[in-house]
C-alpha positions in Angstrom: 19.4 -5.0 25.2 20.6 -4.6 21.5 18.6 -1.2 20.7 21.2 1.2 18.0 20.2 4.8 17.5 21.0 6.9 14.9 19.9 9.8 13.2 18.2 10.7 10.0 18.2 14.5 9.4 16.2 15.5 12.3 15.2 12.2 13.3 16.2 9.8 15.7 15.7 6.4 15.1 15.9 3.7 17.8 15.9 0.1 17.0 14.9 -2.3 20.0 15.3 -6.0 18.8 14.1 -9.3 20.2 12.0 -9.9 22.9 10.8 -6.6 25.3 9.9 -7.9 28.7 10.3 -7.2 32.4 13.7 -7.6 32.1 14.3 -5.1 29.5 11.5 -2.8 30.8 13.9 -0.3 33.1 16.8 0.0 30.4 14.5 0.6 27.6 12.8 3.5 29.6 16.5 5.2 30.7 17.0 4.8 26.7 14.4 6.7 25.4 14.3 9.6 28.3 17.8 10.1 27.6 17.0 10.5 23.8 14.1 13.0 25.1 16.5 14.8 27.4 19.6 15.2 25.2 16.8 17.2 23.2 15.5 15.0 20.3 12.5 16.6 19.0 11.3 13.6 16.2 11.8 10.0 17.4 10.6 7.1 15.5 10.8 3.6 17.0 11.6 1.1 14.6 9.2 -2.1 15.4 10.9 -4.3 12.7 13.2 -6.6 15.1 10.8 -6.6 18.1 9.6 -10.3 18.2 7.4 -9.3 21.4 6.3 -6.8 23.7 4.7 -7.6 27.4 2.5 -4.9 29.7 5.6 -3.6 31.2 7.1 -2.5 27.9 3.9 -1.3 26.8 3.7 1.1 30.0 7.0 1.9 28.9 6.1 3.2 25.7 3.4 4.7 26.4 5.3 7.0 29.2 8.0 7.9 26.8 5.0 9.2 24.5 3.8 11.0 28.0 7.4 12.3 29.0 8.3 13.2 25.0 4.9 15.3 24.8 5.9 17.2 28.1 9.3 17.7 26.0 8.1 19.1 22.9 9.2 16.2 21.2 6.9 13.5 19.4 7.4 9.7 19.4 6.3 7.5 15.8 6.2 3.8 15.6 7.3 1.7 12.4 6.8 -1.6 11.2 5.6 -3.7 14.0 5.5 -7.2 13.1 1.8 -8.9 12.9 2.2 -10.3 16.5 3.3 -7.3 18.2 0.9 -5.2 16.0 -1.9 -7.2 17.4 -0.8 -6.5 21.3 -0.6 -3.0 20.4 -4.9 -3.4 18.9 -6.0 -5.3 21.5 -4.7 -3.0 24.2 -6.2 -0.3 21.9 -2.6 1.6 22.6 -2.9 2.1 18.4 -5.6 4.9 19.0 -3.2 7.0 21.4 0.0 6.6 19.5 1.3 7.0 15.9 2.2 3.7 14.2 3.4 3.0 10.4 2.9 -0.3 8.4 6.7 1.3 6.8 9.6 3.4 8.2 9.0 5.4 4.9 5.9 6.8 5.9 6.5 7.0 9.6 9.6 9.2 8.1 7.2 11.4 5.5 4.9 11.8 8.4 7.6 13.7 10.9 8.0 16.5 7.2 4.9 18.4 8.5 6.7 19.1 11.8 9.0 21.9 12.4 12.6 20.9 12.5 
């Protein structure tokens, strides 16, 4: 899986790309617990280069967001494109997370967190 991290001030960014499936499903969720566990307090996912997302990635997600809360630590979501966008309204997973039409605001919205 082609996912870079890297950090903007307090903020870690984590870029999956291509298609997340069943395949990808356990690597992405050792990926972002060990982001959690190495103490990352701000985590933004950047949606731009996800050209789908299935259920098991979604469960993924959605237990990072779990395991982050029980860490202090708070996960964002940028840019999803129109297709994944939809997946995320139709499993209504958009009312329980925090998702950004641009990384700019995802990144504005983490300033009214303590560092």
């Amino acid at each position: 899986m082609d996912c870079p991290i890297h950090a903007l001030g307090s903020i870690q960014i984590v870029a999956p790309a291509g298609e997340l499936d069943v395949a990808i499903a356990p690597e992405l969720r050792e990926l972002l617990k060990g982001v959690i566990e190495k103490g990352a307090k701000k985590i933004l996912i950047d949606m731009r280069g996800v050209v789908f997302i299935d259920s098991s990635c979604l469960g993924v997600l959605v237990n990072a967001h779990k395991f982050a809360n029980a860490n202090s630590a708070v996960i964002k979501f940028a840019q999803p494109n129109e297709q994944v966008r939809k997946i995320f309204e139709l499993t209504r997973i958009d009312k329980h997370l925090a998702f950004y039409p641009a990384m700019e605001d995802a990144v504005i919205s983490f300033s009214e967190l303590a560092s």
